[in-house]
C-alpha positions as CSV (number, residue, x, y, z in Angstrom):
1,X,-64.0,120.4,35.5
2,X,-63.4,124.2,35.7
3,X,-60.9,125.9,37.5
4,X,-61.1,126.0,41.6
5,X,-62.2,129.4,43.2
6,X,-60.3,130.8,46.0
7,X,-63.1,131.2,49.0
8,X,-61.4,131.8,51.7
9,X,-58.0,133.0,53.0
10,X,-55.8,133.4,56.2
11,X,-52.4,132.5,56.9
12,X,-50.6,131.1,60.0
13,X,-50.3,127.4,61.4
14,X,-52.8,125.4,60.0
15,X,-54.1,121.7,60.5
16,X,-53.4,119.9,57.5
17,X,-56.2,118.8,55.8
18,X,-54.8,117.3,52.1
19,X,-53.6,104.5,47.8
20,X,-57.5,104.4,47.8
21,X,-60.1,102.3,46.3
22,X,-61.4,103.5,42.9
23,X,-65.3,103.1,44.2
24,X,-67.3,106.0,44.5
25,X,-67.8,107.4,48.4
26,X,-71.1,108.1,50.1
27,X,-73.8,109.8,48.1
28,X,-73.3,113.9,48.4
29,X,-76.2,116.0,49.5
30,X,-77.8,115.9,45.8
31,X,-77.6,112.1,46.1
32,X,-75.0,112.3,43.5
33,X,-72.1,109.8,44.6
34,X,-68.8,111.4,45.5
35,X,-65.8,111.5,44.0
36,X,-63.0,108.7,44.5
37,X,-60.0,109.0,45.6
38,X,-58.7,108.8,41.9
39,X,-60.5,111.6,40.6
40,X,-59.3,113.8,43.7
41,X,-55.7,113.0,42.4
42,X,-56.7,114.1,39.0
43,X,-58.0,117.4,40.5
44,X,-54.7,118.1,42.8
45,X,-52.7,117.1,40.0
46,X,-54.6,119.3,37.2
47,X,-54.8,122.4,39.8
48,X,-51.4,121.9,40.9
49,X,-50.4,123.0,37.1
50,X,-52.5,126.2,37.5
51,X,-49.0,128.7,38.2
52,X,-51.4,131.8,38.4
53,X,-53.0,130.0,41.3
54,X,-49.9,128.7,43.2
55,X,-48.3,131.9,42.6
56,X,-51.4,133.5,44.5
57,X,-50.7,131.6,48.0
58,X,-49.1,133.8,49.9
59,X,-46.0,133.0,51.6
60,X,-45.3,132.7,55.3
61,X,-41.4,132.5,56.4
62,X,-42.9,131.1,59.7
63,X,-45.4,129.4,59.6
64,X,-47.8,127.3,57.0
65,X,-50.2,129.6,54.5
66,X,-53.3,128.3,52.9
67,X,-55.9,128.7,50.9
68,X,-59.4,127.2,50.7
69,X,-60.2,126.2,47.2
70,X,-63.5,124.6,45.6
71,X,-63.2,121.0,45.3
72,X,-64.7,118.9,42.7
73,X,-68.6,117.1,43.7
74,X,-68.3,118.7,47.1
75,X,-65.4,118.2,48.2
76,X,-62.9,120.3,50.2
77,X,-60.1,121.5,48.9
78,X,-56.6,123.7,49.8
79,X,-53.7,124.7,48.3
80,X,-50.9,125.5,51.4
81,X,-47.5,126.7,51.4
82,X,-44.9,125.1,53.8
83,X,-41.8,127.3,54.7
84,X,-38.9,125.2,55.2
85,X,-38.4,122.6,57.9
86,X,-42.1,122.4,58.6
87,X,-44.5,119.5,58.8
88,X,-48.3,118.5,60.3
89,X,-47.0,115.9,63.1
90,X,-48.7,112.2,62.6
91,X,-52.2,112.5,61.7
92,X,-54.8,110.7,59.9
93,X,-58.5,112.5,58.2
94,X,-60.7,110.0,59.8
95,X,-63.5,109.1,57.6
96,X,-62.6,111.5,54.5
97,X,-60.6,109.9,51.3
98,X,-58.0,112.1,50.4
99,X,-55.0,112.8,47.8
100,X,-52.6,115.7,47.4
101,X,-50.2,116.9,45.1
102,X,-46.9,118.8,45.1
103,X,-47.4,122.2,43.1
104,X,-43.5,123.4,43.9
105,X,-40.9,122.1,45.7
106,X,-40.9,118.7,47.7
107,X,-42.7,116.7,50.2
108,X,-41.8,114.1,52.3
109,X,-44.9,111.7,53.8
110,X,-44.0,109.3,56.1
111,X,-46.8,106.7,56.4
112,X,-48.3,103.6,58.1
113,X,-49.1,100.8,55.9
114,X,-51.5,99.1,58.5
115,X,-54.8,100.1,59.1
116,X,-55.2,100.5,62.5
117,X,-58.1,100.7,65.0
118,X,-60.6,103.5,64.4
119,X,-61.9,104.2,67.9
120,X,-61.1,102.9,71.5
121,X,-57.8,103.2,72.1
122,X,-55.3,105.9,72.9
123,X,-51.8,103.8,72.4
124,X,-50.8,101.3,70.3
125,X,-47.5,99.3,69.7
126,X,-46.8,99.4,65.6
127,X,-45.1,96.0,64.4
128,X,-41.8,97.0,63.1
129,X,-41.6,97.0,59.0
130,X,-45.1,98.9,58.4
131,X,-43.4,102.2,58.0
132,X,-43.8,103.7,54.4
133,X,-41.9,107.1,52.9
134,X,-42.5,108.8,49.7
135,X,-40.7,112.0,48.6
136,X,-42.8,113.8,46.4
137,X,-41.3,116.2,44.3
138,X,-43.1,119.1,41.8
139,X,-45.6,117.4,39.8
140,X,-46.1,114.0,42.1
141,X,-48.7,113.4,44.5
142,X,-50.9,110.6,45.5
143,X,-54.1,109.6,46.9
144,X,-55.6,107.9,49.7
145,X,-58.0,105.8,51.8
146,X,-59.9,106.4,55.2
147,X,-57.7,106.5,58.4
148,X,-54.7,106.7,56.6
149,X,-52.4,107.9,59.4
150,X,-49.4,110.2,58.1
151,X,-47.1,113.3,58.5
152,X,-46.1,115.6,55.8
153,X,-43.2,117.4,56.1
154,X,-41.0,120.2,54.2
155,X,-37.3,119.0,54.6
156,X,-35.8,121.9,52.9
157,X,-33.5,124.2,54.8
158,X,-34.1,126.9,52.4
159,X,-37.2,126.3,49.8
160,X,-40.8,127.3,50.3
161,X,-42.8,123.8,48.6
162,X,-46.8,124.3,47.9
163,X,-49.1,121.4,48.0
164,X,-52.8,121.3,46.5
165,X,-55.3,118.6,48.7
166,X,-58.7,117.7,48.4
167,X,-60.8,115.2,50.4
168,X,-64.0,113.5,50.1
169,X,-66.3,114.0,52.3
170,X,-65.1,116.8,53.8
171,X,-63.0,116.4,57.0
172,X,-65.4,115.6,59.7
173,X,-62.3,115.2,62.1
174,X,-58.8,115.4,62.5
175,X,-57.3,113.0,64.7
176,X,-53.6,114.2,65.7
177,X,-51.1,111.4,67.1
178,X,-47.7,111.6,68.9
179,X,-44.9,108.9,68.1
180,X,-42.1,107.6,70.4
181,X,-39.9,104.9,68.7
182,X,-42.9,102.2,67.7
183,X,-45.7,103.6,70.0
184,X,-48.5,106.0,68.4
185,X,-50.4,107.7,71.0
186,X,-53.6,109.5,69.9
187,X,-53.1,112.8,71.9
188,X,-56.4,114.9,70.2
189,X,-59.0,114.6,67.9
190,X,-60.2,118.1,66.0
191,X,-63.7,119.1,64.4
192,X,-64.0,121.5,61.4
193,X,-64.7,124.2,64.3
194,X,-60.8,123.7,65.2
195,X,-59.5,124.8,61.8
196,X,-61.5,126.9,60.0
């Protein structure tokens, strides 16, 4: 695979876009099937290692930076920069398959390992015990499936960390959740028109 292109380029507080079955997704516009989940990893985790690239991002003392990348077979891509102490808030990427790796510095995703309702509901009570938390440092990332609902956050008091995501197909919506103790309330859902 070559090297991803920079396409685009703003900075300020962006959505975050960013385990999965190792089966090919939905056909792409040329027919072609998509890329899995795996091979997104191995993209994020090969582009991560690109320094020129991460040393490109610009970064934002307040607020996240990003930029939009070309993802392998159609698929979207960014590489963001997190000042520290900042996260996305609970989230998941609806339909997409995702995976993201840590390019510098380190992560923390908190995660549900349930799979939870897609539609028709705007609060739910979790069971306790399906809470799940990685820290991902330089070099570590991970993949995963549709609805996976998460928040990635930058727990450093002093250290910038940059991420590279891709996802498969690419985000069709954003749904954005608020926690309180073991309820998730969906509070919005967001179309590409939201954050690009």
């Amino acid at each position: 695979m070559s090297t991803p292109t920079p396409s685009l380029r703003t900075s300020g507080n962006s959505t975050d876009f960013p385990s999965a079955p190792d089966a090919p997704d939905a056909p792409d516009a040329s027919g072609a099937p998509g890329p899995t989940a795996a091979q997104l990893l191995d993209f994020v985790r090969r582009t991560a290692e690109d320094t020129a690239l991460v040393a490109s991002l610009p970064l934002d003392p307040d607020g996240r930076t990003w930029l939009r990348l070309e993802g392998p077979g159609g698929s979207e891509a960014w590489l963001i920069g997190w000042p520290p102490g900042t996260g996305t808030g609970w989230h998941d990427h609806a339909e997409s398959v995702g995976a993201f790796t840590v390019a510098s510095g380190d992560l923390r995703e908190n995660s549900l390992a349930a799979r939870l309702p897609t539609d028709g509901w705007r609060t739910l009570e979790l069971n306790q015990g399906i809470d799940r938390t990685r820290l991902l440092t330089t070099g570590r990332g991970r993949a995963f499936g549709r609805h996976h609902v998460h928040e990635v956050l930058n727990e450093s008091g002093q250290e910038h960390a940059v991420s590279v995501h891709a996802y498969y197909p690419p985000l069709p919506r954003i749904r954005r959740y608020s926690r309180t103790g073991e309820v998730l309330r969906l509070e919005q859902t967001e179309g590409p028109e939201d954050w690009q």
